[in-house]
Steps between C-alpha positions, in 0.01 A plus 500: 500500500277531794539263846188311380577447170817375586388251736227358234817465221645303780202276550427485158879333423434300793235367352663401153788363680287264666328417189757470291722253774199283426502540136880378518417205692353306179784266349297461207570858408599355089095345480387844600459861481530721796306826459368780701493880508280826518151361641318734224564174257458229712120421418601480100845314626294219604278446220798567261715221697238266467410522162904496401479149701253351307691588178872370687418191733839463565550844680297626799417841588588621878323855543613568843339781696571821415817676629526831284634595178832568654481200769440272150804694326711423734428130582563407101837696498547253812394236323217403725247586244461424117276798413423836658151715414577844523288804501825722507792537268810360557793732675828492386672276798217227384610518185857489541402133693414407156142488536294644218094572447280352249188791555169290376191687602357834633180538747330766678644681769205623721338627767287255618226581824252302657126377399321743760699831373195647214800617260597362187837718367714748701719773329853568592423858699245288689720243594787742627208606765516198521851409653490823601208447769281767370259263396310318762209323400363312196116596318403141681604698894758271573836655584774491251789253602855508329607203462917589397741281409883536609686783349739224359265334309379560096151578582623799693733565282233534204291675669785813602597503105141600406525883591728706742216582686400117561852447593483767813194311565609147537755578702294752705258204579818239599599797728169474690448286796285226547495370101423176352799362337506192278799320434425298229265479212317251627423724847430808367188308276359309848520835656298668249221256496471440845540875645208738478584791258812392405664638231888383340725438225424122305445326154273434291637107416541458881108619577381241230724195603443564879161543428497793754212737584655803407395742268764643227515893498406651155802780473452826391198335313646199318446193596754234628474260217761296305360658165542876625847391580559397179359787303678689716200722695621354839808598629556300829662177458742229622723317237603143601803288458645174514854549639771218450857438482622495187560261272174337619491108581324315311230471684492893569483581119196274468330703739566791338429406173151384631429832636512662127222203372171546400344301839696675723377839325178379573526460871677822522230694313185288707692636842576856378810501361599679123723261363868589360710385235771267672791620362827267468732457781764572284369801393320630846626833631496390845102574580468837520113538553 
């Protein structure tokens, strides 16, 4: 791991310390759940929270800021959180913690560039120029700026497992000096609207719940949509997870159990999402997405 992208991991855990320290501070912690995780779902989180309070008055719904699939993993092994979303599978020393996956939905995984660009879908040679720095400018004449994310994180680590070649590229392109780096989800999708030419790794259910002006990279022709996921024609995608300790509370299994019903299916399909099949906790093979 680079210098750099060491010292962002570092921040980054700062970070979910701090937030999860305040998370702990809540005595009421039995009249609540406690969730956070990878900022891709946070948008949906929220509208899924609040719908799951309507339906259980007597629980409340904390989503805390987003610290990161693994920051999230970690804080409910702790027991500082009640539910983890993950856009990563669990490792084996998570698992052995006793913590196990419940995978309910699938979205996009794009490329996602700013309103003044002029281009609508990018292949995968074009965007190994790309990283690579061969390409320089966009139809529109603004200059093309990479917008990367740490080397650490799952977008980055999508986006090496496409091709070899894009692989050499990504890391060619954290080896160059000078690069925007995003930490967190929620960064890298403020940096692409606000930065001319800007081009970098996103969602398609975190564009539509942020609301951001960014525009969602055909690939190789085919669309980013939740139905070309689900036939199958789009390949790029990010599979998310609740992540508890198991056996669940209570409260937890309520939660989870509203995840696989038909009104939460709706708001996951209205904000991008393909739904999934909640499978039984007894049965789950630990979320491998």
């Amino acid at each position: 791991m680079g210098c750099r992208s060491h010292l962002l991991l570092i921040a980054a855990r700062a970070a979910a310390a701090a937030i999860l320290l305040f998370a702990c501070a809540d005595v009421r912690a039995e009249q609540q759940l406690r969730i956070s995780g990878t900022g891709t779902a946070l948008g949906t989180l929220r509208l899924l929270a609040h719908a799951f309070e309507k339906g259980n008055p007597d629980l409340r719904v904390r989503v805390l800021p987003s610290v990161g699939s693994s920051g999230a993993i970690s804080a409910v092994a702790d027991g500082a959180l009640d539910v983890a979303i993950a856009g990563r599978a669990l490792r084996a020393p998570e698992k052995a913690r006793g913590l196990v996956a419940i995978r309910y939905a699938r979205t996009p995984f794009v490329l996602g560039v700013g309103p003044r660009a002029g281009v609508s879908g990018v292949t995968a040679e074009e965007l190994a120029r790309i990283y690579r720095g061969e390409r320089t400018t966009w139809p529109s004449g603004e200059r093309v700026r990479l917008i990367l994310r740490p080397q650490t994180d799952v977008d980055d680590e999508i986006l090496r497992a496409i091709s070899p070649e894009l692989a050499s590229a990504v890391e060619a392109a954290h080896r160059r000096e000078g690069m925007i780096v995003a930490v967190t989800n929620q960064e890298c999708n403020e940096a692409l609207a606000r930065t001319p030419g800007s081009i970098g790794p996103t969602s398609l259910t975190q564009i539509l719940t942020e609301e951001a002006s960014i525009v969602p990279l055909a690939w190789n022709g085919v669309a980013p949509t939740v139905a070309n996921i689900a036939s199958g024609a789009y390949p790029l995608v990010k599979t998310l997870a609740a992540v508890v300790r198991a056996p669940p509370s209570p409260s937890v299994r309520r939660f989870l159990d509203f995840l696989g019903s038909p009104e939460a299916r709706g708001i996951l399909e209205r904000t991008g999402n393909l739904p999934l099949p909640i499978r039984s906790l007894e049965r789950d093979d630990a979320g491998r997405p």
